[in-house]
C-alpha positions in Angstrom: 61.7 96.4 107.2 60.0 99.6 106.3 60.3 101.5 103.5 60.9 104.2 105.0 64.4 103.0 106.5 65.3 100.5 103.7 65.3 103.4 101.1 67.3 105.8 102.6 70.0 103.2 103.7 70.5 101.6 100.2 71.2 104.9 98.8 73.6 105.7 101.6 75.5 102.2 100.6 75.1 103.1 97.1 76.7 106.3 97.4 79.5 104.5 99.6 80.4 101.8 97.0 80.1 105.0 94.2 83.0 106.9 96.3 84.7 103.4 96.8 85.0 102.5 92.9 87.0 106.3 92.8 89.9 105.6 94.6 90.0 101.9 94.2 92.5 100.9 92.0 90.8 99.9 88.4 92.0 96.5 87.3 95.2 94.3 88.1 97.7 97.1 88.8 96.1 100.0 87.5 96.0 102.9 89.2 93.2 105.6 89.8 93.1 108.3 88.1 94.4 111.5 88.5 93.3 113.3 91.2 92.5 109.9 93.6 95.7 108.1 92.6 99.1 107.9 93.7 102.1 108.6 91.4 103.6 105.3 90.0 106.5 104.8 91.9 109.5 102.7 89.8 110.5 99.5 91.6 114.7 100.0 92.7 115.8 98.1 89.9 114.3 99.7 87.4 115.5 102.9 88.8 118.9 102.0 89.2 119.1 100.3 85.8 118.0 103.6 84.1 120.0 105.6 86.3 123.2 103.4 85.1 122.4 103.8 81.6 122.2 107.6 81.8 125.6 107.5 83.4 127.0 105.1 80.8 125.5 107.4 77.6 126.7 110.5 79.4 130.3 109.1 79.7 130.5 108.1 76.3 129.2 112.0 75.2 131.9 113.1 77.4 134.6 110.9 75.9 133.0 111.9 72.2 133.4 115.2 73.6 137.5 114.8 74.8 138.2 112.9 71.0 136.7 116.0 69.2 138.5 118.6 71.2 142.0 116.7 70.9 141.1 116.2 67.3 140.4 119.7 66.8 143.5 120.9 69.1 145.5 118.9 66.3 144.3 120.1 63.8 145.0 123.2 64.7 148.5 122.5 66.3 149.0 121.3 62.5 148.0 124.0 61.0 149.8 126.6 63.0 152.7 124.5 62.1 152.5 124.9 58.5 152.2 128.0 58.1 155.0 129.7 59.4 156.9 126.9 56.6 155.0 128.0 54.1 155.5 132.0 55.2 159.3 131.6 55.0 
């Protein structure tokens, strides 16, 4: 084969293997990076399980939330109570 053709068409598959190694994903399960790689999408269950979890902390805010609130309303209901007993 000449050199004149061998050259040129080993840079050519050098260059093709260079681009290839970009967007190839590096190792077991890696992804690319940035701007040749896809966003890592969460399998469902893993999704769902988080998304349960934020439901289950935000209920128990919300019912934090409610005890303060009648707490406070008690408190204050007290309070009011005692001191009209107190202004007689």
């Amino acid at each position: 084969m000449p050199d004149k053709l061998f050259y040129p068409v080993m840079a050519a598959v050098a260059l093709i293997m260079i681009a290839l190694s970009l967007v190839w994903p590096q190792g077991i399960g890696s992804r690319s990076p940035a701007p040749f790689g896809k966003a890592v999408e969460l399998p469902d269950v893993v999704r769902m399980e988080r998304d349960r979890a934020t439901r289950e902390a935000n209920k128990q805010a919300e019912t934090a939330r409610l005890a303060a609130e009648k707490a406070a309303l008690k408190a204050t209901e007290a309070q009011t109570a005692a001191d009209p007993a107190a202004a007689q």
